[in-house]
C-alpha positions, 0 to 999 in steps of 0.5 A: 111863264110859257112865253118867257120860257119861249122867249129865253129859248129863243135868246139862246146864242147859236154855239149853245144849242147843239148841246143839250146840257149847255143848252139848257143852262143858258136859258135857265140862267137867261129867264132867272135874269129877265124874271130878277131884271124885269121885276126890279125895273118894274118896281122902280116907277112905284118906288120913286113915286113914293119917296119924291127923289133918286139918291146914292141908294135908289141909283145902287139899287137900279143899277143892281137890277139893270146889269141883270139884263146887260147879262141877258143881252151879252150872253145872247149876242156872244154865248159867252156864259162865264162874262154873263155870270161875271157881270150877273154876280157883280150885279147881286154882290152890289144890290146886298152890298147897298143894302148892307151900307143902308143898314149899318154897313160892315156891322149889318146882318145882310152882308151874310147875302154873300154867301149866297153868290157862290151858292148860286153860281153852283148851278151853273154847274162849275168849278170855274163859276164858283170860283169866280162869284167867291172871289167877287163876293170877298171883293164886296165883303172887303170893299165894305170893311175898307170903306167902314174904316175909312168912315164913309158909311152914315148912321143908319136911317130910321126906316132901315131898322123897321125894314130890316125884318123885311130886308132879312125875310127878302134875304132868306127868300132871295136863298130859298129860291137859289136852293129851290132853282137848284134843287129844281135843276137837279131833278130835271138833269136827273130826268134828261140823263134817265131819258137819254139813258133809256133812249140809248139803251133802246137804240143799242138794243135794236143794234145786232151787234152785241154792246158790252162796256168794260171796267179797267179788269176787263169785267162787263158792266153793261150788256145789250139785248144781243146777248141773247142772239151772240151769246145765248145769255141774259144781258146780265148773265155776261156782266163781270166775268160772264163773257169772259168765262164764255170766249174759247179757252184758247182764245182768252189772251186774246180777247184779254189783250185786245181790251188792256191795248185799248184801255190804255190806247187812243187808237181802236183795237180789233180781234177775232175770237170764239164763243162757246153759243148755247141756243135758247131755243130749246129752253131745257136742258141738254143744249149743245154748246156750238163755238161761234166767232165774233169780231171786236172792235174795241175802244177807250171810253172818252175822258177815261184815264188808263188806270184810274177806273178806264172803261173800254165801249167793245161791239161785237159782231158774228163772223161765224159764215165770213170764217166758214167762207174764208175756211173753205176759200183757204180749202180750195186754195190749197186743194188747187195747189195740191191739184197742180202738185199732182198733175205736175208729179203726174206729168213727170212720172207718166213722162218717165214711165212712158219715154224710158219704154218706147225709147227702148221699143223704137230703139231695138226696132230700129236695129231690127228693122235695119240690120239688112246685112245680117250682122246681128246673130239669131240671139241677138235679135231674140234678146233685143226681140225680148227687150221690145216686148218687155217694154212694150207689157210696161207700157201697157201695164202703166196705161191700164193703171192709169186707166183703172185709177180713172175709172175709180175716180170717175165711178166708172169702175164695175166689179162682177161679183162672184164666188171666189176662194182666196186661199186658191188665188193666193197660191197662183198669185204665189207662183207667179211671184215666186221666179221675181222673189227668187232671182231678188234673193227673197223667200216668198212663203203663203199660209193659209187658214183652216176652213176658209170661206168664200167670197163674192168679188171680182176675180181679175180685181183681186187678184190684181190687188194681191200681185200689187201688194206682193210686188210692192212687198218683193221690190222693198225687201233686200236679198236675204229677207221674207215675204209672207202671205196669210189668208185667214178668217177674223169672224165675219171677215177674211184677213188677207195679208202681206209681211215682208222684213224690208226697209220698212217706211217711217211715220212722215211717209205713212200718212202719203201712202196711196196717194198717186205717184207717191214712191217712198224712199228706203233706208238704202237711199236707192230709187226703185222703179214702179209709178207709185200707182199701185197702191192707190189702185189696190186702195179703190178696188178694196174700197168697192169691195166693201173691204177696208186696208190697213198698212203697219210699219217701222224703218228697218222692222218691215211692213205689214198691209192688211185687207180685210174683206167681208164673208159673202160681198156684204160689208159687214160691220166689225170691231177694229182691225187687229194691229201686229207690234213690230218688236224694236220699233212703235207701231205706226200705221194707216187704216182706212176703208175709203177709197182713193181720190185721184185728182188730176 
């Protein structure tokens, strides 16, 4: 048997053999032909011998168990297995068409045999053959009714009712070894689909790609071994709405559309979501949920039909360090943009700033140094003597700012700590302040608290800090407005604080403050001198104060910029900074104790 299975295998045509399924029954079918064929042609020496002579019946009979082989021979040189079956069912209808016609023909018992022609052909698997032996074994059973009528068939021989047990067991036989090949395929396609199965399932859980197939709702119906590395869950644990109820809430459409466009498309469908990822490493509970992003690349399984049961086959995979890369590229991207924002904003204001006082400078020099006949009168030249020296304070004002912001971004900046009493450097901050408030129309007033202590800081620091904010404070305040000043103590740290009732600064405005350059524009539409550097300087130094600073505003309410240092230099850790409502308008405010970062 092994050799005559060798010997089918090797019969098989070379278009069968790439296909396992159809492989196996071209050889199936051509070792049930060689064992029928040869075994009949086998018998046929001893049967002639027997009877003496070959009539009608005997050369039915051999011709019946010759086409058999012609089968064989056809669907080996061709692979053509619908002819092969053709001719393999002429051949049995005519062998039980003979034997009807020798037992009594229309009227004989083994015309039944037909039957077992679209029996057999079921286990070739196929409509089409069925279909085919039906029709070959109804132009048998009518061929006998026509040629019955027509009286064509003789009156049984003696021999053929004393065989016709024998005839009958063969014809029961002939059926339970179609029904045993059957039953026997069957078992062995059943065998080849768990074996191939397990060799998927094998293969996809070595895959670190996470597998999943889905029904027509979307539901999982098969999860790979990576469920447990992509989604820290069981593979069963993701079937029907498990993966779903894991993909961020945000992202469900997504994941959702992406399998309805390739449940009904032809073409693959891609998508990027999250997951919510809960490690099974700890194995207990408290386990933080982290989001993971996956890609998927979805598509309709062949031979399914949108809408009628479709199944999608989906492979996804972790893109969480592509996204993290891609995030940061982005960063730096628009980082880079900020950068070259800034240096432009910073060459247009240093131009300004610089160009506007030295051409005052070489300018009023000029006439100076060139009035050789004493046109200009003494206070002529006092007052252009003035103007040179007021332009050439700006300019060494605008240098020291730039220089001070360098050092803060740099860490270069060093403060010499030593004890201080603010409500004093208010009062002379004050004062120094009070003829600029005066000639602009504004009342400058300071209140201090009781029993005020002291600080460690830098003197000139802070001191620098308190005249920013109060030129700030006096520069946005319209005549006939107030600017107060107030030192107090707010348990373990000192308030310093600046309120002015000026153009105030709307919500867009608040989140730019302090950063280089950057000049907010009032309710009055006016531009105001300055190179928006003061208070991002006052935000460094703050911030290596171990102080934090606070800014409350509302368009035409006012301002308020609060500076809360710790008692004694230490930073100290406190509740949140107290925030004063303006009446008429929401708060609004910054609040931060960083330092700021100039990047040029």
């Amino acid at each position: 048997m092994a050799a005559l299975r060798t010997q089918a295998a090797a019969l098989v045509h070379a278009s069968a053999r790439s296909d396992t399924c159809e492989r196996g029954r071209h050889e199936r079918f051509i070792l049930s032909r060689l064992l029928v064929g040869a075994g009949a042609l086998g018998l046929a020496p001893a049967y002639l011998a027997w009877r003496g002579t070959l009539g009608t019946f005997e050369a039915a009979i051999v011709v019946a168990a010759a086409l058999p082989l012609l089968a064989v021979f056809i669907l080996s040189r061709s692979g053509r297995l619908d002819i092969a079956h053709a001719v393999s069912a002429a051949a049995l209808s005519l062998f039980i068409v003979t034997l009807a016609a020798a037992t009594g023909g229309a009227r004989s018992p083994l015309l039944a045999g037909l039957a077992i022609l679209p029996v057999e052909a079921a286990s070739l698997g196929g409509r089409k053959y069925v279909f085919r032996a039906g029709m070959v074994a109804v132009t048998a059973l009518l061929a006998m009714v026509v040629a019955d009528q027509l009286g064509a068939f003789a009156a049984p021989a003696a021999w053929t009712q004393q065989a016709m047990p024998l005839l009958v067991i063969g014809a029961l036989v002939q059926a339970l070894v179609v029904t045993a090949i059957m039953l026997r395929r069957r078992d062995t396609e059943l065998r080849e689909y768990k074996a191939s199965d397990e060799r998927a399932r094998a293969l996809l859980d070595h895959v670190g790609d996470l597998v999943t197939w889905h029904d027509v709702d979307g539901a999982v119906v098969f999860a790979n071994a990576a469920a447990r590395q992509l989604a820290g869950a069981e593979p069963r644990e993701l079937m029907g709405r498990g993966l779903f109820e894991r993909v961020h809430i945000a992202d469900r459409p997504l994941f959702l559309k992406a399998l309805s466009d390739a449940a009904h498309g032809d073409a693959g469908v891609s998508a990027c979501f999250r997951t919510l990822f809960v490690p099974r490493e700890d194995g207990g509970a408290g386990r933080v949920p982290v989001s993971r992003w996956l890609e998927m690349q979805a598509y309709r399984v062949a031979g399914s039909q949108a809408g009628k049961g479709a199944t999608v086959v989906c492979v996804m995979r972790d893109v969480t360090a592509r996204r993290v890369l891609d995030e940061e590229r982005e960063r730096g991207h628009a980082e880079a943009l900020k950068a070259n924002d800034i240096k432009g904003r910073f060459l247009a204001t240093v131009s300004h700033e610089l160009r506007t006082p030295l051409n005052a400078i070489i300018g009023f020099s000029e006439m100076l140094s060139m009035d050789e006949t004493g046109r200009l009168d003494a206070g002529k030249r006092a007052e252009y003597a003035r103007i040179v020296h007021a332009s050439g304070n700006h300019l060494l004002d605008v240098v020291n700012t730039l220089l001070d912001i360098s050092k803060i971004e740099s860490g270069a900046m060093s403060i010499e700590r030593e004890p201080l009493d603010l409500g004093v450097l208010a009062q002379d901050c004050c004062a120094l302040m009070a003829l600029r408030a005066e000639t602009g129309g504004i009342a400058l007033e300071h209140v201090l608290g009781p029993a005020l202590p002291q600080v460690e800081g830098d003197r000139r620091a802070l001191k620098q800090v308190v005249l920013n904010l109060l030129s700030n404070a006096v520069k946005f305040t319209p005549a006939g407005g107030r600017v107060t000043l107030a030192v107090i103590r707010d348990g373990d740290v000192i308030d310093l604080s600046v309120s002015d009732t000026g153009i105030g600064i709307c919500a867009a405005d608040l989140p730019r403050l302090g950063d280089p350059f950057f000049q907010v524009k009032g309710s009055y539409d006016r531009s105001h001198e300055g190179t928006g550097l003061g208070l991002s300087v006052v935000r460094g130094l703050v911030g290596l104060h171990g102080g934090r600073l606070s800014i409350e505003s509302a368009p035409g309410v006012g301002t308020r910029v609060s500076v809360r240092l710790p008692v004694g230099g230490a930073e100290t850790v406190e509740p949140p900074a107290k925030i004063v409502t303006f009446a008429r308008a929401p708060r609004r405010g910054i609040d931060t104790k960083e330092p700021l970062r100039l990047t040029a």
